[in-house]
Structures are given as structure tokens and as C-alpha cells.
N, C-alpha and C positions, 0 to 999 in steps of 0.2 A: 847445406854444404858451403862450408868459406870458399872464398875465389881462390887462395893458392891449392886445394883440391882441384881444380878445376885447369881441364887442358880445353887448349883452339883447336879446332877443325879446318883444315882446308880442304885438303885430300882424301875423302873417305877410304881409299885406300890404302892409305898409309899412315897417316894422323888417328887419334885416339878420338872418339867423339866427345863432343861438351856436354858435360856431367854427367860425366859416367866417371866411375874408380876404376881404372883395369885391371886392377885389384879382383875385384867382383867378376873377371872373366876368364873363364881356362880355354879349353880345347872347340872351336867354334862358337867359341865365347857367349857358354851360358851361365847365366847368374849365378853365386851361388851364394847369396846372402835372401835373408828373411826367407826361407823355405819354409814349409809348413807341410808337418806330415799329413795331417788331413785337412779338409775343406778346400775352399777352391782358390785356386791362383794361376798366374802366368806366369812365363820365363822369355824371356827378351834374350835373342841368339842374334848380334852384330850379322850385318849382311856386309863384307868385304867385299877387296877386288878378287879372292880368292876362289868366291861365292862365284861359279858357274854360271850362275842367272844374272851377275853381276856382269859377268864379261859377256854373254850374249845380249845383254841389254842396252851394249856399249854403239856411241856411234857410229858409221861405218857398217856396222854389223846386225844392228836390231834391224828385225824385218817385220812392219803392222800385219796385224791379223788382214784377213781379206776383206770382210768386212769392212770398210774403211771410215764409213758414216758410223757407225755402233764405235769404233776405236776413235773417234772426237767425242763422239758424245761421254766415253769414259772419263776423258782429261776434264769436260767441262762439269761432268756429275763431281769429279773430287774437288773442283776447285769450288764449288758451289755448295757442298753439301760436306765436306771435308771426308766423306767416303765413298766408295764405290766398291759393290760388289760385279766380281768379274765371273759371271755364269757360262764353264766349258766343262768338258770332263777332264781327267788329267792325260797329261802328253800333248797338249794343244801348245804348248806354251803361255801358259796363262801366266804362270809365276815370273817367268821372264817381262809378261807384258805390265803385270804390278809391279815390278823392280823399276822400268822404264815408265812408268806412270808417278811414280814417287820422286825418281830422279827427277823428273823435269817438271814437279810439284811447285819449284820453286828456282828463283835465281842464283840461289846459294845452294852449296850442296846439303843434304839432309841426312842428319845419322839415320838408318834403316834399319828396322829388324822383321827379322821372324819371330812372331809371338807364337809360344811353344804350353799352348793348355795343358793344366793341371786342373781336371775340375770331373764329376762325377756328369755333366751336362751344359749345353753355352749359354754363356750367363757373358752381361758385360761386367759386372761388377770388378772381377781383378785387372780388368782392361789398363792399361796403361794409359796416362794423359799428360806425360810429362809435355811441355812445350818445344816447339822446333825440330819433332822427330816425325820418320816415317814408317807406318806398320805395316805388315803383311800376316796374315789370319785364315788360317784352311779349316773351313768350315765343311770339309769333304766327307761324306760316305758317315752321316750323322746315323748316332745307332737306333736313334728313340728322336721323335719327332719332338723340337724343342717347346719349351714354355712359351704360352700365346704372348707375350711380353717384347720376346726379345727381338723384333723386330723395330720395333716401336721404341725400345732401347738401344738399339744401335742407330736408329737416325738421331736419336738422342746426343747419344756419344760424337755422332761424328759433327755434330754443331759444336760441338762443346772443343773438340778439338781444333776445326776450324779457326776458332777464336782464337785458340792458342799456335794456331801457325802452324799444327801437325796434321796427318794425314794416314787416313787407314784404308786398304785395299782387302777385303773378305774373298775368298777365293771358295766357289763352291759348283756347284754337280746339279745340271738342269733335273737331275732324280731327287735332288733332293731339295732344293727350292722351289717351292711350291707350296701352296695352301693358304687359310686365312693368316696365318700369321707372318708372312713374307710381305704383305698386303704394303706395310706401310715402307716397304725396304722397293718397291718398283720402281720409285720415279729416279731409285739411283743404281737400279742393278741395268747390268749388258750384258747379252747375249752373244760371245765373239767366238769366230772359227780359226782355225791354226793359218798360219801366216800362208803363203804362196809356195809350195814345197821346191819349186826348182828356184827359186827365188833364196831361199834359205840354204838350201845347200850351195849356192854361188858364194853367201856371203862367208859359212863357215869354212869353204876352200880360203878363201881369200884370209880369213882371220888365222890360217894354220900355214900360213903362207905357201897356198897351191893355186894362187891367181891361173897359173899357166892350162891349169883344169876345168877350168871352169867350159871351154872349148868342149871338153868332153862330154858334157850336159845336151848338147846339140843334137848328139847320135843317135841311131834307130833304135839304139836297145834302151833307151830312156823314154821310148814313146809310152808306151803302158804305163809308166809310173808316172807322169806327167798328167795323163790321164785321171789316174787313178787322185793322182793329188794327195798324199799320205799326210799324217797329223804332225807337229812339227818335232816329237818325239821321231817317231820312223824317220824323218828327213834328215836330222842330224846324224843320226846313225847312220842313214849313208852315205852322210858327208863321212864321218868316221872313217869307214871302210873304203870310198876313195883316196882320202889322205894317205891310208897307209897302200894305196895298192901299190907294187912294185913297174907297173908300166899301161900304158893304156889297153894290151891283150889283155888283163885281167877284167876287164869292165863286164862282159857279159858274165862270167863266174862270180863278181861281187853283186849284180843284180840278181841272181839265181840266191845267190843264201839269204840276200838284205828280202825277197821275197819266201823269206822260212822255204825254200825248196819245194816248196808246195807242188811242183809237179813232181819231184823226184818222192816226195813221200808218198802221193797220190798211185803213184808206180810200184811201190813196194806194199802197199795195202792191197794191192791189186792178185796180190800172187803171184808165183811163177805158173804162167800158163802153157809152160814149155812141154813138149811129149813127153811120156813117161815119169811127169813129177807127178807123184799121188797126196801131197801136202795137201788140205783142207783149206780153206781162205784163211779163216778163223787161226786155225792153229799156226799158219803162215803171220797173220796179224799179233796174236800174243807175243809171239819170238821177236817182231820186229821192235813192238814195246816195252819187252823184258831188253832189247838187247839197246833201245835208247835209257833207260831208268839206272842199266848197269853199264854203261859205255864202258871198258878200259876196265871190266871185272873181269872173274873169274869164269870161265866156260863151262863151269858147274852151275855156278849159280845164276848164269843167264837162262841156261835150260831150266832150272826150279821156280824163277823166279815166271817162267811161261807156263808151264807144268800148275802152279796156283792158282795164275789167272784163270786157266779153264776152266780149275775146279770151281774157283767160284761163277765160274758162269756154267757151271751145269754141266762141260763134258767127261763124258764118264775117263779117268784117272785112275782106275782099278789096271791090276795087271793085264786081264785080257782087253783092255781099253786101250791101254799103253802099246802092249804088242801087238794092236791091228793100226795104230795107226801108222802113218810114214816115220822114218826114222830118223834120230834126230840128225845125221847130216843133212839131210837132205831139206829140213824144216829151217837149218841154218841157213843150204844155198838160197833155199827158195827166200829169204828174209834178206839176202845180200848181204850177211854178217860174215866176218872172216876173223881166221884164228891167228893167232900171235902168240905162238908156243902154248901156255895154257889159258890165254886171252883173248877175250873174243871183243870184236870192234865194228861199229859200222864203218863205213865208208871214211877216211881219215881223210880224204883232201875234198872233202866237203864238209870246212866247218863250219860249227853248229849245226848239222844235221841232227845227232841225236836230241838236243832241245827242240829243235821244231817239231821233230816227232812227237816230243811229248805235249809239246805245246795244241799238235793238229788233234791230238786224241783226246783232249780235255773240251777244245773249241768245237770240236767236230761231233761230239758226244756228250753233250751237258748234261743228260738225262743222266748220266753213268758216275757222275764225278763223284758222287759219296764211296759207289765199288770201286772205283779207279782207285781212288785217295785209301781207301784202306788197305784191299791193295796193296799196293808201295808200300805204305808204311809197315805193313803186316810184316814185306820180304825184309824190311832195316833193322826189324825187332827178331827176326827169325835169329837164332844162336845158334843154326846150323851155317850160316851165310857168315862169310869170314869178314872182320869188323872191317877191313878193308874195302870191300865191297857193301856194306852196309853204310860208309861216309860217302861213297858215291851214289849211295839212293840219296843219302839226306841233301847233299850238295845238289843234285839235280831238279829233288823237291822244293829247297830251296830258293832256285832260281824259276821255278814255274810258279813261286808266290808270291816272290817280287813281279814276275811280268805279270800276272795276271791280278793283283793285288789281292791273294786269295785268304785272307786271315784262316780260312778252313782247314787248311793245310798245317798251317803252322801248330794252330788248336791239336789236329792230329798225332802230329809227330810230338808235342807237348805229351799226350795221353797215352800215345804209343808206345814208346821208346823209356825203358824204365832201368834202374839196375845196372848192370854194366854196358847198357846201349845208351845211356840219359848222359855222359860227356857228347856222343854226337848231334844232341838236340842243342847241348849249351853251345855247340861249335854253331852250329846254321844260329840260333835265334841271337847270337851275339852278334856273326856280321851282318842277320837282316836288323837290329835294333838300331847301327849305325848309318842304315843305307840312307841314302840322302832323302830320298823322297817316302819308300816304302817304311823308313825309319820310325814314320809317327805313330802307325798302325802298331807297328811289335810294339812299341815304347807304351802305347795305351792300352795295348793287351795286357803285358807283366802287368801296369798298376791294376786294370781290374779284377787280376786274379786277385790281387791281397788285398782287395777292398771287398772283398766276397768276404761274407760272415764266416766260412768255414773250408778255407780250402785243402785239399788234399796234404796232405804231409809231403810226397813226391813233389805238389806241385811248390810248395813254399821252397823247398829245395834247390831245384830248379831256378827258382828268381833270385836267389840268395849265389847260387856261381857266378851266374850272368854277371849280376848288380857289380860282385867282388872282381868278376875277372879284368880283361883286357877292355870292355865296352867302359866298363863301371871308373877304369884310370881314364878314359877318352871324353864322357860327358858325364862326370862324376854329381854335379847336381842333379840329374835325370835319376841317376842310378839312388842316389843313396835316400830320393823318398820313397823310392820304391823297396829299398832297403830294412828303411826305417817301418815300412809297414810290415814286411814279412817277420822283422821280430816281435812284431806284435803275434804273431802266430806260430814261430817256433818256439821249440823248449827254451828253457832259461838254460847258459851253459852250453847251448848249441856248437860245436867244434865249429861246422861249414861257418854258423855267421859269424865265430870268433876268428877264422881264417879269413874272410872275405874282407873286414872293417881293419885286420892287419892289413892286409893287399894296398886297401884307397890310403890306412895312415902313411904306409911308406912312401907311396906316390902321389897324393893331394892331402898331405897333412891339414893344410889353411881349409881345406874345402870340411874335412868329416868336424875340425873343431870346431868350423862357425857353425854347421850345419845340425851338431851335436849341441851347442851351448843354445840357438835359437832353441830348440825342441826340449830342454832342461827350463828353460824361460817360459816356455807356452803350456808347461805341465805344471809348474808352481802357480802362473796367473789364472790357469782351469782346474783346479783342485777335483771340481766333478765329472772332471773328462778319466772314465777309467779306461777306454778306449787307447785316448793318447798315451793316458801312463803305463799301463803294459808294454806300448810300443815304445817309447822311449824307455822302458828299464831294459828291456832288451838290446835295446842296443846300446847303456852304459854299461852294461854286466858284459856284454863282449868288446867292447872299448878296453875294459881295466882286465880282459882277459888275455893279453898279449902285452910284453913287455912296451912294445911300443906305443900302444895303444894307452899303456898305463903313464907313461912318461908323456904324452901328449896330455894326459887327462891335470897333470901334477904341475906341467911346464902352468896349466891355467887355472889351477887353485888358489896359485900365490894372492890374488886380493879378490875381495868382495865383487858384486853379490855370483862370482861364477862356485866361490869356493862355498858359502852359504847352499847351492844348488846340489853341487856333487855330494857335500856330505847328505842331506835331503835323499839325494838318490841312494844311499848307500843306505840309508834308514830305510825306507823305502821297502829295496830288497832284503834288507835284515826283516822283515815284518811280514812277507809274503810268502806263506807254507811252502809254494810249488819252486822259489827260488832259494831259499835259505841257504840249502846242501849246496848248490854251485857258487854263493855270492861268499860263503864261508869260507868254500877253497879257495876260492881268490884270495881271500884274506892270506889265507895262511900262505901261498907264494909268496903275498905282498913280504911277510916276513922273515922269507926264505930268503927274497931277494936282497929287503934291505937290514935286517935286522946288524951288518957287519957293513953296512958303507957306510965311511964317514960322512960324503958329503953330503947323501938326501939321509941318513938315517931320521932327525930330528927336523925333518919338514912331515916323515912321514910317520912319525909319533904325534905330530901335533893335532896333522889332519886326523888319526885314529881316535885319540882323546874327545876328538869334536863330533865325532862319528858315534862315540858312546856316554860322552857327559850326561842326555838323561838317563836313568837310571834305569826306566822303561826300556830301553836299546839295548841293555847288558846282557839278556838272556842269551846271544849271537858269543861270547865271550865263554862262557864255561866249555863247550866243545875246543874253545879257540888256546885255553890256560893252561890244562890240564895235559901232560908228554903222555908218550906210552908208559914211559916208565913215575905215572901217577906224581909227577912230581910239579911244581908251578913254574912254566915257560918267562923265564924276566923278563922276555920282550913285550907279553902281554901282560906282566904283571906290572911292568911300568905304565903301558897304554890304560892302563885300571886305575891306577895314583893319578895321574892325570887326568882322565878323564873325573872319578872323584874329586879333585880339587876344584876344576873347573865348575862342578854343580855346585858344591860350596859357596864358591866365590860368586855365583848367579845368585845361588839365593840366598846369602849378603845381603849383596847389590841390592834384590829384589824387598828385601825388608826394610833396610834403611831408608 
């Protein structure tokens, strides 16, 4: 990199880091140069002031773990060993405490990132080791227990960067560190617990400027949670919900929800045990979980969606079943559900009620959560339940996957949900692939599906909306290797992925053509990767299947070796039975489009010529010559003289 490439750093907040291109970063600024559809790599995502953990990490406001011997001993393991792993589960604030561990790494501030894996398992090798930076590495909720190596390779690595002045923090899950291979990673992993909860909620009143609150922490109805001591995720959330209370009377109401309601729910599981209600527990319990899964549905489908549940748990559901039990008003009152014209609702000035409900029935019932989860998803996919009421299953299921970090779920509604129910799957796994934290999990799911030898045709689908839609303009490098692999797996000609690679050209032009030209580079230099080269003709056959997507491909033909590459690709697909028929029509648009504009007509004869100069390549050409009415097309019959001449004049060349 010359030094006028190169910006100063003062301000990580504000200022660009040193050597970096900004070029190279879009939307929470992830890379998107040297991608690589398979094999392994990182992505380096800027930690700003924008960065949440960034701002609770700030002066004033960071609050150390409890632990307070184990949180030195972290700062001295990084300065000694150039990394530290920080052993908590998540919600502790661990990431916060890596942010503030990196900051004050050094006397100068230090560019930061989140390294964002691309890899089939953790490996150091795509590790980053540029000099004078700081890294953060969640090495959380590993699927397969790693290579006995890489232990041993990360104390490796973190001398190495040491050397270089940088610094790396591994964030990982007492479940899952552990065994011989962690062995050599001890003398620099800690064991830390979430900061001081009233301690943290003081600091984040004061950071939202509610100093004058802080007084209210004092009160009797904070003694249980004081107690109780909550992980630094729950603490801030109540700081949250203080900020916005409207007056100090709301404190006991925002400690009742910030504790999921847990007796109010406990009360409603309970039954109505009033005189004369003849409701069953059970059937009182289905209603209360049909009527949190459907909150603000239809009062049909809250009752059907209860009416399922039983069946699957065995209560007889026959007509004479139905007509002996109690009715369904009275299965409403007993549930405390009320109606709003054809609307049925829990209890509306207790919010969040209906998530905790779903939340206590999952945690309260683990044995159950395969039935539960089908379940739900069963009632989202029913075509009797009006799609309106089937996005409030998925929205609801949605957020019981983020809190609970359930990939299960998601997987569900993934295999669930097909046909004209499959946009409400792309709505939920679109905003869970962006969530800040629950993000990495969907993000690692889509790639594994399309690195699966053979997945569903639905599911490739599926990855190919998402990739295109709104997530895929937001973290367009994420999206489009994951992209790039699913056209390894659809048809050649695919509409959705010629839709979706229009979607990113119009909105990350820069990002699909480096991202497309690396992947043209990395299939010339592996000749024997047919893996890579199906997936990159597929997604140059839907590149050149949209006008825009064509005019990006043309704006970077103009000189060597990109235009060398595209025609290759074009050869390529002329030569592969299962693409010919789609790569042909292309063609023949191409000629629709330019055969009568002046200005690209004879940039896009030239590239054609070069496209069929061998003589080998000409077969693509007689469907392409020949009109309906049997007569010889001049546009291709020039593309033919040229090309002809061109071989010619090679093999000249080649004699002389």
C-alpha cells in the first residue's frame, strides 16, 4: 500500500483507521475485497463509536466484571501474551469487556475489529495479523469440537501479534472450552462474571442522561433484583425501561415485566379456579399459549391454534370431545384473553406479556420443545390461518430465537414454511441474519446450508431471497458468498438468482463486481476446482442476465485480463449441456438489446468475436444465425466474420 492510500487515525470514532481503504467497507464495514467462495477466511467488521459495546465500554460508563482479580489478570494475560480468551456465556458482557480490554491495550488508540469467520471449522490460518490493530473472535456455541491444533495455534498467533503491536480477545462459553486441546490456551483464558447489576444500571441512567434516577435504585422494590444480581444483558434492559419510564409510580410495573411477569404468568397457568368454571388446566393452558404465539390475531385462529395443541398432546378433539368440554368462552375468560371486535389479545397494558409466556413455556418445559416448535410452526404453515396471523407466529417465533439463541427454530420455520408461506420465513431470517449479536448464528446457518452436498431446491431458494433482498444491500459481502454458493446449486437461468444479483448490482454495484471478478480470478487460477466453477458460472449467467448486471459486466471488459476472464466464462457456459439453452438466450437479448445502439454496438461485436474466434466455440452460433423465417441474422453474421478473421489472424501470428 503507498502512503498517499493511507489515512491517520486519531479518533476511532471518527477518523478512518491506518491502512485500511474505505473503499473496502460498506454497511458496518465489512470487507468486501478478496472474498473467496469456498475455503476458509475472515472478514474484519470496524468496531466504531457507533458500535454499542463501543459506547458502553466508554469511560465514565464501563463497569468491571465482579470478579475483579480475574479482570487484571485479563489486561495482563493480553499484554503478555498478545491474547486473552474471555470465558463467560453471552449476556455477561464479555464483548463490552474485550472492547475495553483492547482500548486501553495501548496508549494510542487502536483500530478494532470484529473478525467475522468464513470457515467450514476454527482454524487460525485466515487470522488477520496486520500490525497496530485490535481483534475480537467469538468462538461461541462451536458445532464440532475443534482440531487438537488450535489451541496451540492461537498462543501461537497471539505472540506473533504481540510482536507486531496487535491484540486479540477470543470470546468463548465455559461449555465449550474445555478438554485437551484448550490445554495450551489456560495460562491466558479468564473466567469473568457480569459486572455489578445495580452498579451498571446506575452508569447507563447516567449515560442516557437520567442521573436524577439513579435515587430510584435505592427502593424496596429493587431489593430482589439486587439480590438476585442479573447478567449485564438483563441489567441494561432495565436500565432501558427505566429511562423511558414516564414517572417514578411506574417502577413497580417496569420491575414486574423487566422480571417476564413470571407471577402474572404463573397465575394464568394456574387456571380459573373460580365457581362454576368447568375449563380443564390443560385446556385453560393451551388457550393461554395459543393466545401468546397469536397475540393481536384473529379469534379464530387463536382457538385453532389451541384446539391443535391438544391434539397433539392426545386430547380427544372429535366432536363428541369438543362438545363435552367447556366452551370456548369461557376457555378465553379462564385464559384472561379478551376480544377486540374479531381480535383476541392478552392483557395489553402489560407489555411483553405475551413473549414471556412463550418464553416461560419453553424454559419451564424443555422436555416439550421439539412439540412446542412444531407446533407453532405447524399453525404459520396452516393455509387455513390467515397469512396475517401466520407473520405473527413467525415474528413471535422469531424473537423466542434471538432470546434464547435457539438455531432450532429457525431450522423449523426454514423446513416448515414452503410455497406461499416461504416470504414469511425470508421476513424473520432476514431481520434475525442482521441482529447484532444473534446475527452470526443465522449468518453461519445460510452458508452451511449451501455447503451441504445437496440441499433442497426450497432451501437454496430460500438463501437466494434473503442473500438478494434488503439484509444482502446491508452486509453485501456476507450475502454474496453465501450467494455465490447457492448458484453453485440452482439451475443455470434461475429467475430468483437473476433477480436477486440485479437487487445488490443496483445497490452495491463496487461490492458484486469485485466480488464477481475475485471469483472469475480464482476459477481461471483452479482450473480443477469444478466445484468453484459451477458456482461462479452461475452467478456470471445471472450477472449478464439483467440489463444491469450486463452493463456492469461490459463497463469491466474494456481491458485485460478481466475481459480475457468474462469471455472464458462465456466459453465456459457455451460448452456445458445443462447451460447452453439459458446462456444462448442471453445471447440473443444481448442482440436485441444492442444490435441498433450506436454507442456499445461495436464494443459488443468485439467481445462476441472473442467469445467465438475458436472455431471449437461456433456450435453456440447456428441456433443464434439462423431467423424464423430461415434467413441469416447480420448481426451474427458479422459476429462470424469476425470472429473468423480473428482465428485467422492467430494462426498467422502462430506460424510466422
Amino acid at each position: 500500500m503507498s502512503e498517499h492510500d493511507r489515512q491517520d487515525a486519531t479518533d476511532p470514532a471518527t477518523q478512518p483507521h491506518p491502512g485500511v481503504y474505505l473503499t473496502h467497507f460498506g454497511e458496518k464495514g465489512v470487507q468486501a475485497y478478496n472474498l473467496h467462495l469456498n475455503g476458509d477466511h475472515v472478514l474484519p467488521v470496524p468496531i466504531t463509536a457507533s458500535d454499542a459495546e463501543w459506547k458502553a465500554s466508554g469511560e465514565g460508563r464501563f463497569v468491571p466484571p465482579r470478579n475483579a482479580d480475574h479482570w487484571a489478570e485479563a489486561s495482563k494475560y493480553l499484554e503478555e501474551h498478545g491474547i486473552v480468551v474471555l470465558c463467560a456465556p453471552p449476556g455477561t458482557g464479555r464483548r463490552t469487556a474485550a472492547v475495553r480490554l483492547l482500548r486501553d491495550a495501548t496508549d494510542g488508540p487502536l483500530p478494532l475489529f470484529d473478525l467475522e469467520p468464513e470457515w467450514s471449522g476454527p482454524t487460525v490460518r485466515p487470522l488477520p495479523r496486520q500490525a497496530g490493530q485490535g481483534y475480537v473472535l467469538d468462538l461461541s456455541d462451536l458445532a464440532d469440537e475443534p482440531a487438537g491444533r488450535l489451541g496451540a495455534d492461537l498462543a501461537q498467533l497471539g505472540e506473533e501479534l504481540r510482536d507486531k503491536g496487535s491484540f486479540l480477545v477470543v470470546l468463548a462459553t465455559p461449555a465449550d472450552w474445555h478438554g485437551n486441546w484448550t490445554e495450551p490456551t489456560l495460562r491466558f483464558t479468564v473466567r469473568l462474571e457480569s459486572p455489578d447489576a445495580k452498579a451498571l444500571v446506575a452508569a447507563e441512567l447516567r449515560a442516557h442522561h437520567r442521573g436524577e434516577r439513579v435515587v430510584w435504585l435505592e427502593g424496596a422494590e429493587f431489593q430482589e433484583v439486587w439480590l438476585a444480581n442479573p447478567h449485564a444483558r438483563a441489567a441494561r434492559r432495565l436500565a432501558d425501561l427505566l429511562v423511558q419510564a414516564s414517572d417514578r409510580g411506574q417502577v413497580q410495573t417496569l420491575i414486574d415485566q423487566f422480571g417476564d411477569w413470571h407471577t402474572e404468568v404463573e397465575a394464568l397457568l394456574a387456571g380459573d379456579r373460580t365457581k362454576g368454571n368447568r375449563s380443564p388446566v390443560l385446556a385453560v393452558r393451551a388457550m393461554v399459549w395459543a393466545g401468546a404465539l397469536l397475540h393481536g390475531g384473529q379469534r379464530s385462529s387463536v382457538i385453532k391454534a389451541s384446539d391443535l395443541l391438544l391434539t397433539r398432546l392426545g386430547v380427544p378433539r372429535d366432536p363428541a370431545g369438543v362438545l363435552a368440554d367447556a366452551t370456548t368462552s369461557s376457555r378465553l375468560t379462564a385464559a384472561k384473553i379478551s376480544r377486540d371486535g374479531d381480535r383476541a389479545r392478552h392483557d395489553v397494558s402489560k407489555q411483553g406479556l405475551p413473549a414471556a409466556i412463550l418464553r416461560h413455556l419453553w424454559d419451564e418445559f424443555p422436555t416439550q420443545n421439539d412439540l412446542l416448535r412444531d407446533w407453532a410452526v405447524g399453525i404459520a404453515a396452516d393455509r387455513d390461518i390467515p397469512e396475517g396471523d401466520a407473520r405473527l407466529v413467525t415474528s413471535a417465533l422469531l424473537r423466542l430465537a434471538v432470546h434464547r439463541h435457539d438455531r432450532a427454530i429457525l431450522d423449523a420455520l426454514a423446513h416448515g414454511l414452503r410455497g406461499s408461506r416461504r416470504p414469511l420465513v425470508v421476513e424473520a431470517l432476514t431481520e434475525a441474519a442482521g441482529h447484532p449479536e444473534f446475527g452470526r448464528y443465522v449468518r453461519d446457518r445460510l452458508r452451511q446450508w449451501m455447503d451441504s452436498r445437496n440441499p433442497p431446491d426450497s432451501r437454496v431458494e430460500l438463501v437466494i431471497e434473503i442473500c438478494g433482498g434488503s439484509w444482502g444491500t446491508r452486509q453485501p459481502a456476507l450475502a454474496l458468498t453465501r450467494l455465490g454458493k447457492a448458484a453453485g446449486h440452482a439451475r443455470f437461468g434461475s429467475p430468483s438468482l437473476t433477480i436477486a444479483f440485479r437487487q445488490l448490482v443496483l445497490l452495491r454495484p463496487d461490492y458484486v463486481g469485485k466480488a464477481v471478478a475475485q471469483w472469475l480470478k480464482d476459477t481461471e487460477s483452479r482450473g480443477d476446482d469444478e466445484k468453484l466453477r459451477r458456482q461462479t458460472l452461475g452467478v456470471f449467467l445471472a450477472l449478464v442476465s439483467s440489463d444491469e448486471g450486463t452493463d456492469l459486466v461490459l463497463a469491466d471488459v474494456r481491458a485485460s485480463p478481466a475481459r480475457s476472464r468474462a469471455v472464458q466464462a462465456w466459453q465456459w457456459l457455451l460448452s456445458v449441456d445443462a447451460a447452453v439453452h439459458a446462456a444462448t438466450a442471453q445471447l440473443r437479448r444481448w442482440q436485441e438489446r444492442f444490435e441498433g445502439d450506436p454507442e456499445r454496438r461495436e464494443a459488443v461485436l468485439e467481445l462476441l468475436a472473442d467469445i467465438f474466434a475458436p472455431p471449437s466455440r461456433r456450435s453456440a452460433l447456428d441456433g443464434l444465425m439462423v431467423t424464423e423465417e430461415s434467413a441469416i441474422h447480420p448481426f451474427w453474421r458479422e459476429v462470424l466474420e469476425r470472429a473468423a478473421h480473428r482465428h485467422r489472424a492467430a494462426e498467422e501470428a502462430r506460424v510466422s
